[in-house]
C-alpha positions in Angstrom: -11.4 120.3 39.1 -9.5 123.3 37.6 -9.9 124.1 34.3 -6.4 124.0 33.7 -6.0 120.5 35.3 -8.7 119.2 32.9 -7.1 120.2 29.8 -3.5 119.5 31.1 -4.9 115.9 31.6 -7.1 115.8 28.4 -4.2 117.1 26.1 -1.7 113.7 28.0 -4.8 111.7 26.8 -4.6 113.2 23.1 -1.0 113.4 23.2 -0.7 109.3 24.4 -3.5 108.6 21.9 -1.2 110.7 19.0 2.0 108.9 19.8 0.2 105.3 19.3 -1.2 106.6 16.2 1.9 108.3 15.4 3.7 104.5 16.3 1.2 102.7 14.5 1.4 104.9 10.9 5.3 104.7 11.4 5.4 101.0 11.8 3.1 100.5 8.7 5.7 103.0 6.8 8.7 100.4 8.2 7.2 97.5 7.3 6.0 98.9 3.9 9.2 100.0 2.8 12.0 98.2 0.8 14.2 96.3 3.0 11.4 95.3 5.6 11.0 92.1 7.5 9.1 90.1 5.1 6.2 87.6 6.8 8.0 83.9 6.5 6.4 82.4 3.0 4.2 79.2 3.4 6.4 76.7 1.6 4.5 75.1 -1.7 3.3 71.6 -1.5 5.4 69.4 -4.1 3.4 66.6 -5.9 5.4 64.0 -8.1 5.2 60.5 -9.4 7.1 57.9 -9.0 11.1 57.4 -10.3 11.4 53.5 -9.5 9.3 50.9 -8.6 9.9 47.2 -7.2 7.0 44.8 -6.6 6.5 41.2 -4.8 5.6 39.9 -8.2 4.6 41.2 -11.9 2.3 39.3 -14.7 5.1 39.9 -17.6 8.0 42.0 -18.3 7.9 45.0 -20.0 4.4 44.7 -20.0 2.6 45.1 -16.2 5.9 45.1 -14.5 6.4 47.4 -11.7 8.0 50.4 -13.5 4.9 50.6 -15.7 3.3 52.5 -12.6 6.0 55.0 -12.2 5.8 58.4 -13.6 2.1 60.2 -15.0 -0.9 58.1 -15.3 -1.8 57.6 -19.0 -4.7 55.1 -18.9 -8.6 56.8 -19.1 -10.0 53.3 -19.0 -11.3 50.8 -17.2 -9.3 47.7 -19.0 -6.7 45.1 -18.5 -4.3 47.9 -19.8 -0.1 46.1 -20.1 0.9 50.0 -19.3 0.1 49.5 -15.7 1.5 47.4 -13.5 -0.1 44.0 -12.2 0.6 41.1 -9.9 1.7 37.8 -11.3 -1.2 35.8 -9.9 -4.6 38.5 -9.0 -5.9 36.1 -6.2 -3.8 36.8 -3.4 -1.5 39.3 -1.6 1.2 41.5 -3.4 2.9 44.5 -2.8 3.9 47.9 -4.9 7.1 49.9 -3.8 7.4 53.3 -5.3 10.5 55.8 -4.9 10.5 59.2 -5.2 13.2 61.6 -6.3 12.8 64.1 -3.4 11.7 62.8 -0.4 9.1 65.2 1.8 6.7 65.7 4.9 3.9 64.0 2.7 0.3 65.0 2.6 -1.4 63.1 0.6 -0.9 59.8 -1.6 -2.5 59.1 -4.8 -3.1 55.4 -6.2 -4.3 55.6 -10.1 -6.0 52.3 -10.7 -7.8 50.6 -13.7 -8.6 47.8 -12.8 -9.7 45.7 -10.4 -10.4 47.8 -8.2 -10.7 47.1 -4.4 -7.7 45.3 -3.4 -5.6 48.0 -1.7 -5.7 46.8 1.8 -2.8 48.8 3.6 -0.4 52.7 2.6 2.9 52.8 4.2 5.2 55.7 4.1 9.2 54.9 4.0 11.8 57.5 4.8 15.5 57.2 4.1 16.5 55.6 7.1 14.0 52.8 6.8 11.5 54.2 9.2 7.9 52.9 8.7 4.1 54.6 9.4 1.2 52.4 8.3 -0.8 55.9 7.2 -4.1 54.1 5.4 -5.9 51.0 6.1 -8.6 49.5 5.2 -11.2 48.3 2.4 -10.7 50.5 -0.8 -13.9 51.4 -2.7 -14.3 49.1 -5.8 -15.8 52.0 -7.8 -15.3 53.9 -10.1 -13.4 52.1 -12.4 -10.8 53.7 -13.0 -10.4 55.1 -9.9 -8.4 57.1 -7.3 -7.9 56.0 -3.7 -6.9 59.4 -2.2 -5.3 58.8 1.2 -4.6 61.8 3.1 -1.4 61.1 5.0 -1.8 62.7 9.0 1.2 65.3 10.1 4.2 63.0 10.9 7.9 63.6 11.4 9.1 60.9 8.7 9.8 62.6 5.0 8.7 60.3 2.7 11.0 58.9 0.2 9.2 55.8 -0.6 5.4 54.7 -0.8 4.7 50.9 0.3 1.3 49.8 -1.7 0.1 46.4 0.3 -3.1 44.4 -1.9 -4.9 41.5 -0.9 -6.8 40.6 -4.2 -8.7 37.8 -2.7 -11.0 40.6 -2.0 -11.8 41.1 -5.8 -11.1 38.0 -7.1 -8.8 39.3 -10.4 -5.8 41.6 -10.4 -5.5 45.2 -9.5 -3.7 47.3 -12.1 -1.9 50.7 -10.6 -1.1 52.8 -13.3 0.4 55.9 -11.4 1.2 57.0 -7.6 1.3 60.6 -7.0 3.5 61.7 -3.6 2.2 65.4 -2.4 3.7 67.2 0.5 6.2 69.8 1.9 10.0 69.6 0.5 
């Protein structure tokens, strides 16, 4: 080949390799300066407790009724504690509704118990509409005392505005106190 024809073709190499280079340090220089495209933020995950509860029974009223496991958990113990709530009769099946103030694409539910530990049998997730999604079932661990039953809630298309707590304390013989249930997710 002829010298000329070599360099003619090496200097449209180095020139294509200088404008990609030249493309490349100006897109940086775009997307570095004010006024960019911004990459789309990952939105926070929102954790809250509880606003209003309602239950299928309570042992008393103030004391263990349902709206004593709304908000913050505030029992360290393991004791028959009248700040949380608890079923009238603790040998059979009861239930715990919990509303929240914002409802969201929930990712995980957490159920604050001291006491009696064992009896959740079944998590459902509510949305506005009344939609239901069974997202936890099974035997709950009986220890520790007190104790957290994390359920992590799979992706689904309902945003949560209400957590269904279903108990079957046959399973542990005496009653199973909630003191708090936290809600996380996506707003």
């Amino acid at each position: 080949m002829p010298g000329d024809l070599r360099n003619g073709h090496l200097r449209g190499l180095l020139g294509s390799a200088l404008g990609v280079a030249l493309l490349a340090l100006s897109s940086c220089a775009i997307l570095g300066s004010e006024g960019a495209v911004a990459p789309t933020p990952t939105p926070a995950l929102l954790s809250q407790w509880a606003t209003t509860a309602t239950a299928s029974s309570y042992y008393a009223l103030p004391d263990w009724s349902p709206n004593r496991a709304t908000g913050a958990p505030e029992i360290t113990a393991c004791a028959d504690d009248a700040r949380a709530w608890a079923s009238a009769r603790g040998n059979g099946v009861a239930w715990l509704q919990l509303e929240y103030a914002k409802p969201v694409y929930a990712t995980a539910i957490n159920i604050h118990q001291t006491y009696g530990r064992g009896a959740v049998s079944r998590v459902t997730i509510v949305d506005a509409s009344g939609t239901t999604e069974i997202v936890w079932e099974g035997t709950d661990d009986p220890a520790p005392c007190p104790g957290l039953l994390a359920v992590l809630v799979p992706p689904t298309s309902i945003k949560v505005a209400t957590v269904r707590i279903d108990l079957d304390e046959s399973r542990t013989g005496t009653w199973n106190q909630i003191d708090a249930v936290e809600l996380v997710g996506l707003p």
